[in-house]
N, C-alpha and C positions, 0 to 999 in steps of 0.2 A: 028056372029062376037062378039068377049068379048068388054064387056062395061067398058072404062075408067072414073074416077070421074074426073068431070071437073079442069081445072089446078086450079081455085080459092080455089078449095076444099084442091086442096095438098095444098097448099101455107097452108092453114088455121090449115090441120093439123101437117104441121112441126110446125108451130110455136105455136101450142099450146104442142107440146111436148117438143119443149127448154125450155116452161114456165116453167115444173116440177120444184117445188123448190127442196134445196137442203135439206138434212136430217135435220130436226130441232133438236136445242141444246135441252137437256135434263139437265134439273136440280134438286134437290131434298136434301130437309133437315130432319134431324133424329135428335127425343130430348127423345128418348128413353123410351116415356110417355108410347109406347102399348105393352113395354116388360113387363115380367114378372120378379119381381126380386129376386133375388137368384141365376140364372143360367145366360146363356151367353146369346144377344139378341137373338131372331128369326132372321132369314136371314141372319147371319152373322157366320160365318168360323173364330176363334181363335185360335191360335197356339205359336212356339217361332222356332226362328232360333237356332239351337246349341245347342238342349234338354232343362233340367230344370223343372217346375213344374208352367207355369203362369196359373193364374186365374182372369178369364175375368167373373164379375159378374153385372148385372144392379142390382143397390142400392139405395136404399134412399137419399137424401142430401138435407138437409135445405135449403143449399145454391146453390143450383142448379145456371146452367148460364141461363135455363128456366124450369117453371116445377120443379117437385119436383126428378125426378130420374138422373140418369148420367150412363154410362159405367164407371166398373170401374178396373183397374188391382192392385191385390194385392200380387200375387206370386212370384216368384224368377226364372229368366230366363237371358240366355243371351241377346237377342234381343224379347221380347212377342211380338204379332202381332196379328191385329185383324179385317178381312176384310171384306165389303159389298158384299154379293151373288148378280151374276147377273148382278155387273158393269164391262165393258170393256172399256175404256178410252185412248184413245191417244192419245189425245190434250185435255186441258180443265183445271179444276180448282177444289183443293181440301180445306178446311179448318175444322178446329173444334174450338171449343175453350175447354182449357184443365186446371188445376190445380195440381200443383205437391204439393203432402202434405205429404211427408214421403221420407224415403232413405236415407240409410248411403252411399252406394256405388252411386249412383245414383238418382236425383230427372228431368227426363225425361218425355216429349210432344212428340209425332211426328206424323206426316203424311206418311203412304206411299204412293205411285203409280206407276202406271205402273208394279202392281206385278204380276207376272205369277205365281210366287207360292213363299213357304218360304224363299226359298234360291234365290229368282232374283225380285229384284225392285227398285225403289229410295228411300229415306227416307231425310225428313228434321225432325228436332228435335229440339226445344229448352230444355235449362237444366239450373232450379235453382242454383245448387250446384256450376256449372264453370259460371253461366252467358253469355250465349253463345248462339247463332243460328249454326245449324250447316247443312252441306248436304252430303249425302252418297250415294253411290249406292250398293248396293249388290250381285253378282254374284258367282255364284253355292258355296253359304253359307258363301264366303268372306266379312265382311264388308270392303269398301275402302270409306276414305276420298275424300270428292274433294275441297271443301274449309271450316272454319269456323269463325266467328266473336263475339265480345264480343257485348253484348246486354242486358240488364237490365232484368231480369229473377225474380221476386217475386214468394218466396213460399208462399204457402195458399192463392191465389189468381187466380183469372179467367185470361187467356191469352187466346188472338186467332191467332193462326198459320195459315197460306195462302199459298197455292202454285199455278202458274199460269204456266202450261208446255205448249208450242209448239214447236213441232218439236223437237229441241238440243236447245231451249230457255227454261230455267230455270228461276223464279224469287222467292224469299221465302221471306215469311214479318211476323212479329211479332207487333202485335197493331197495326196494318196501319202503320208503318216505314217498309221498305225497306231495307232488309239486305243484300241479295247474289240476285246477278244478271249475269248470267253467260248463257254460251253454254256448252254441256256435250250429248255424243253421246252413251255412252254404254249400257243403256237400250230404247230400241225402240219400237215402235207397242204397239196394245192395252193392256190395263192389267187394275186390280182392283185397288180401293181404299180401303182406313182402316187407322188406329190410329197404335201406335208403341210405346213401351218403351224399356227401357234399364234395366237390373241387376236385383235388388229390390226397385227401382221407385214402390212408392204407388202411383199412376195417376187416378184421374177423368178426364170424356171427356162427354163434351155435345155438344148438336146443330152443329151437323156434316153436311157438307155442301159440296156436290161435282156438277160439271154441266160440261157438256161435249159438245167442241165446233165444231159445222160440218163442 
């Protein structure tokens, strides 16, 4: 006759099986210190939406926001972009802090997420030049607007952009103020982070900061 475990025993092991926690967050900041400079970082995928010529180099800078190096783009591109290998993120939280030091047509920050590839992600950005915070999404190589606000934007200065997504929950903050707070459903499910500029935006970007929430 087959042997049952006694009922205390099931009791014991369902409930150490609800215990299973749930996937822990995953956080992680980049200051760019173990690249090597002149070329684009290790582990990182750079490219631009809609051709052009961007150049994503880790360089030197005195004035570093830590550390002595920064990512940095100096090329000329529609939309340059430039993403972490290896993150997939669906909910969670993206920042850097960035410096716009150059551009006639553009002096451009931003964050993507939620990027599947060039052509499909969000993007917030701030920009010296208009003063503005602003939010996008982009879909098979469309950029669309979804809202933007005037916000105090200094060139030649360190800014930190923040983005906190869950779900169709949006929030984008520049310096710890709070600019766009909104719902927006068009890009969904996991996808990478990474940094973003515009045009001929000269942009440094340090102390990249994403963490992802379970």
């Amino acid at each position: 006759m087959a042997r049952h475990p006694p009922r205390h025993s099931i009791l014991a092991m369902t409930s150490a099986a609800l215990m299973v926690p749930a996937a822990a967050a995953h956080a992680e900041t980049i200051t760019f210190e173990d690249s090597r400079a002149g070329g684009p970082p290790a582990g990182w995928t750079c490219g631009s939406t809609g051709g052009g010529t961007p150049k994503w180099t880790v360089a030197a800078d005195a004035e570093a926001a830590s550390g002595r190096y920064v990512l940095k783009q100096s090329g000329k591109a529609p939309f340059p972009w430039c993403v972490k290998q290896g993150t997939a993120l669906a909910d969670g939280i993206v920042e850097v802090k960035f410096k716009a030091i150059a551009g006639r047509e553009d002096q451009a920050g931003g964050v993507v997420w939620r990027w599947k590839d060039g052509d499909n992600s969000y993007v917030a950005r701030a920009n010296a030049l208009e003063n503005n915070v602003s939010l996008y999404y982009t879909e098979r190589g469309r950029r669309q607007t979804i809202k933007y606000v005037d916000a105090p934007v200094a060139a030649n200065a360190w800014h930190t952009l923040r983005v906190e997504f869950t779900g169709t929950q949006i929030r984008v903050m520049l310096d710890g103020n709070s600019y766009i707070e909104l719902n927006d459903s068009h890009i969904a499910g996991p996808g990478a982070v990474g940094v973003w500029t515009k045009a001929d935006s000269v942009t440094a970007f340090d102390d990249f900061t994403y963490e992802t929430k379970p």
